[in-house]
N, C-alpha and C positions, 0 to 999 in steps of 0.2 A: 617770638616772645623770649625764648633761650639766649637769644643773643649767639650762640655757639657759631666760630668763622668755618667748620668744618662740617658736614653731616654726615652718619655711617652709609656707607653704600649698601642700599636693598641686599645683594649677595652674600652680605654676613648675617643674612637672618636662616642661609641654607647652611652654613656654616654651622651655627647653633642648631637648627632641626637637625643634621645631619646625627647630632652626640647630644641628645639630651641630656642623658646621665652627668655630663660635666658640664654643662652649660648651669643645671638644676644646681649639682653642686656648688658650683661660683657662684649662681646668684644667691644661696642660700648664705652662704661665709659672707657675702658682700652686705644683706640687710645683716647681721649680727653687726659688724664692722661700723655699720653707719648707726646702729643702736650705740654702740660703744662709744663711737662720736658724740652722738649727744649727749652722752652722760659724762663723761670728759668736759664738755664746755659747761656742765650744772658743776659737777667736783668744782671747778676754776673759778667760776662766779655765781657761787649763789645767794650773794647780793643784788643781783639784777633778777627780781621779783617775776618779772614777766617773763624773761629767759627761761626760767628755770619752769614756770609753768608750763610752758609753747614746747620747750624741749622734753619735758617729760614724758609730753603728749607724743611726741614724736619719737621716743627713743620705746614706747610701750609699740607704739603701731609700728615699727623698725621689728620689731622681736616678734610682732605676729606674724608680720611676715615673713621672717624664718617659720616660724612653725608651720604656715601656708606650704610654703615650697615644701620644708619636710616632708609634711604630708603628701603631696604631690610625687615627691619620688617613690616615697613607700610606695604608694598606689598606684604608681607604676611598676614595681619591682624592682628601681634603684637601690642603691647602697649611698648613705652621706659619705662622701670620701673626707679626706682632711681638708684642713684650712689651704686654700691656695693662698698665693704669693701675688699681691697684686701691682706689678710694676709702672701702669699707671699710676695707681693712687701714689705710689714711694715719688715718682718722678713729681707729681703735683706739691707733695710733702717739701719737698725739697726746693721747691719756688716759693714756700710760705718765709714769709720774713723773720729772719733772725738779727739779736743784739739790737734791735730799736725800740726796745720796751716792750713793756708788758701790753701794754694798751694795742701796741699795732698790732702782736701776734695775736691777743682777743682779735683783732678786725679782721686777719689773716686765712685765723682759722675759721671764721665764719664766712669767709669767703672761699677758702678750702671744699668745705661744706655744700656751700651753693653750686659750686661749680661740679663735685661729684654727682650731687645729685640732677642739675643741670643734662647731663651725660649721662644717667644711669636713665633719665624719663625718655630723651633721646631715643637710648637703644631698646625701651621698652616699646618705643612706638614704632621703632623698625620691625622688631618682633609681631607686635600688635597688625600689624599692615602686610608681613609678607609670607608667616609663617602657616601648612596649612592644618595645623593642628588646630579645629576651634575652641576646644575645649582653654588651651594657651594662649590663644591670642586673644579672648576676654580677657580670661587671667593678667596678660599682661598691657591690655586695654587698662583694665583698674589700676595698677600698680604706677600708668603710664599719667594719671592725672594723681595721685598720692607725689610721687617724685614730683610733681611740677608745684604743689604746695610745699612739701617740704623746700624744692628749692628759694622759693617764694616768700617762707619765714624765714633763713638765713640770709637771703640778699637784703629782706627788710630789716631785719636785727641789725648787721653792717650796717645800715645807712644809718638806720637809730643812735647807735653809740659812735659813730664816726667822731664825733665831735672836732676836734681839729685834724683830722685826714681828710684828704679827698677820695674817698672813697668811690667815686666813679672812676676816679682815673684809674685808681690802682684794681678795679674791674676788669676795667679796660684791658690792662696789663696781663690782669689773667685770662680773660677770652684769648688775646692773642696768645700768651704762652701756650695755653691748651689746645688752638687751633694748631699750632706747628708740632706743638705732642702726640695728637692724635693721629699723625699721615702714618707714625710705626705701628698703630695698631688696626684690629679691626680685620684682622685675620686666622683670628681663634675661637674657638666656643668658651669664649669668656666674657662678662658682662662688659668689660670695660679690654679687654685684652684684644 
């Protein structure tokens, strides 16, 4: 369904059990982040009536989800560390299109968008499937069909406003770039790292 040409290997879900404390942390900075996202694509266009409702909804349920995982460290005796540094996400940043208008980097980023969260349901489901904490891998059972809607309303928005792009191809473009992105990671207790 993902379309993703890569998928994480089972072994980075021992990775993450290994150090919850920073894996909790990174996922925590990662939903704020993608709350942040959405609210960045409402600031940009909030002429587009339906954007801005679909995105609200999803930058609200983005922020509860930090306050979930919060919770979750607390209650286990973590500390929220700082914001990490997500060199995935900078690397995908950096393949969104520049100087061809306005219009294509709206489609850009909303395909930015899909394909983060594309990858964040991904490694939820790796988690969800190998990790033997259960109390977590419910936890990231739910988290793991939320990510596949959110991806779900970004890919749909892109198609919607496409208007004169092809935005399958340039899909396409991003599966691939992110399939050849993805071989450097996948070996830290990081949601995407």
């Amino acid at each position: 369904m993902l379309g993703l040409k890569l998928l994480t290997d089972p072994r980075w879900a021992n990775i993450a059990e290994a150090n919850l404390a920073e894996i909790l942390t990174d996922h925590a900075w990662c939903e704020q982040k993608a709350a942040s996202n959405a609210i960045t694509l409402i600031i940009n266009n909030p002429e587009k009536e339906e954007l801005v409702h679909e995105l609200t909804a999803i930058a609200i349920e983005e922020m509860q989800h930090f306050q979930m995982v919060i919770e979750i460290i607390k209650k286990r005796g973590y500390t929220l560390g700082p914001e990490r540094k997500d060199d995935y996400v900078n690397q995908l940043m950096k393949f969104s299109r520049k100087g061809e208008g306005r219009h294509a980097a709206f489609i850009d980023r909303l395909l930015f968008a899909a394909m983060i969260e594309a990858r964040s349901c991904e490694r939820f489901r790796v988690l969800f499937q190998n990790i033997r904490d259960k109390e977590l891998a419910e936890f990231y059972r739910e988290l793991m069909i939320s990510e596949a809607n959110h991806y779900t309303t970004f890919l749909n928005f892109a198609r919607k406003f496409a208007i004169d792009l092809d935005v399958e191809q340039r899909w396409k473009e991003w599966l691939e770039f992110e399939g050849k992105l993805i071989l450097s990671y996948g070996k830290t207790e990081k949601i995407h790292g």
